[in-house]
C-alpha positions as CSV (number, residue, x, y, z in Angstrom):
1,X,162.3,173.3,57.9
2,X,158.6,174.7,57.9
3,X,156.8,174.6,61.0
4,X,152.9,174.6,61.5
5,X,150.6,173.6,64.2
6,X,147.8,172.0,63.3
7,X,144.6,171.7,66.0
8,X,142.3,169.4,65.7
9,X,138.6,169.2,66.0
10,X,139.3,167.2,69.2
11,X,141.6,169.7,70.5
12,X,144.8,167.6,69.9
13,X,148.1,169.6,68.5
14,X,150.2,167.9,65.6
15,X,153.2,170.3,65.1
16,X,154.4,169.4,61.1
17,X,157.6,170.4,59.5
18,X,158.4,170.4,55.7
19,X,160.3,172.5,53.0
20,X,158.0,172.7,49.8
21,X,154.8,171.8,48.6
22,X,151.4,173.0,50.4
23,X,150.1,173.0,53.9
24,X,147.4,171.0,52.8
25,X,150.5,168.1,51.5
26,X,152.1,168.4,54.5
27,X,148.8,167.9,56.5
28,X,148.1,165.1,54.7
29,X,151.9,163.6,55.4
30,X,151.1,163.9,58.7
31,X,147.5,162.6,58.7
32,X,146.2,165.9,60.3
33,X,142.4,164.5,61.0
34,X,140.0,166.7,59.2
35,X,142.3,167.2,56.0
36,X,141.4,165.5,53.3
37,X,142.7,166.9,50.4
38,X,140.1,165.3,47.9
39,X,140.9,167.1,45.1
40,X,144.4,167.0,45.0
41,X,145.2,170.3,45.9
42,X,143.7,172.5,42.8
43,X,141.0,174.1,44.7
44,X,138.1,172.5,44.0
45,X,136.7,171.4,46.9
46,X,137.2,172.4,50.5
47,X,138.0,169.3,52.5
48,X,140.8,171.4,53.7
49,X,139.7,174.1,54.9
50,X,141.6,175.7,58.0
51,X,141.0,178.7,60.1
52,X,144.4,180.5,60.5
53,X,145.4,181.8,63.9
54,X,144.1,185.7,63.6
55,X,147.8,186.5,64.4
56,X,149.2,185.0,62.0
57,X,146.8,185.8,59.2
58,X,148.8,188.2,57.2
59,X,151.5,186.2,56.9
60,X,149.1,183.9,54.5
61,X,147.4,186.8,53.2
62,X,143.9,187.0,51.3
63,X,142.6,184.4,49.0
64,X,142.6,185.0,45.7
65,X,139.1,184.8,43.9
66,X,138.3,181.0,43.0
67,X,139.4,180.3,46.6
68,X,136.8,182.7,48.3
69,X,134.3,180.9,45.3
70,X,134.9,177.9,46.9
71,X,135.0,178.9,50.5
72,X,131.5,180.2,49.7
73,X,130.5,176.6,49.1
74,X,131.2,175.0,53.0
75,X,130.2,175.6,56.2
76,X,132.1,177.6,59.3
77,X,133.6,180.1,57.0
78,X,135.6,183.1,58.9
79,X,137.5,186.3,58.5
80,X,140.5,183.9,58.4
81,X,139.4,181.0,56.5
82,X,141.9,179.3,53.5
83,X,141.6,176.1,51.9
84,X,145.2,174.9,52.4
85,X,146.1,173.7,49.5
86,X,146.4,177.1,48.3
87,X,148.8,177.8,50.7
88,X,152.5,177.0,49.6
89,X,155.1,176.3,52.3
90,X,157.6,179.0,52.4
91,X,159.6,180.6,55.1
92,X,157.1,183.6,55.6
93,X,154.8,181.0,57.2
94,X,157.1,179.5,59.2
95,X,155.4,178.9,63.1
96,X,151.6,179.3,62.0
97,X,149.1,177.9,63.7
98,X,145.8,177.2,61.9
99,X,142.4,175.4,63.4
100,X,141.2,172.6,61.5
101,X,137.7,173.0,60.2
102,X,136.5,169.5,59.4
103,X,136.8,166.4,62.0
């Protein structure tokens, strides 16, 4: 299992475990507040966009360019802003933290 910790706008802690899909799937199978997921996960909007923890950046990497398109689109944008549907669940990620944007 896939473990992230999600904190909320209203400084509350939901700790999420999965195996596949997204982060932005297993937000929403969790009901993280502040992910919405509105377009399904194809990057098209950025109801869920997430600051990840600056240590554990690298283990998400850069996003690609249609992600930093859209990131150029919301508010709160920072060195370590990703729209989490563009981040698949995999082991590499396993313990991240990430900051949700939107409340």
């Amino acid at each position: 299992m896939i473990k992230v910790t999600f904190n909320t706008a209203d400084g509350e802690q939901i700790v999420a475990e999965g195996t596949g899909g997204s982060m932005m799937e297993l937000a929403l199978e969790n009901n993280v507040p502040g992910i919405d997921g509105d377009c399904g996960g194809v990057c098209s909007c950025a109801t869920c966009h997430v600051h990840i923890a600056q240590n554990d950046f690298a283990k998400v990497g850069e996003p690609n360019e249609i992600e930093k398109d859209m990131l150029e689109l919301t508010d709160d944008v920072s060195g370590t802003s990703r729209l989490c549907c563009q981040v698949p669940l995999s082991e590499d990620i396993d313990g991240i933290s990430v900051t949700v944007v939107r409340d």
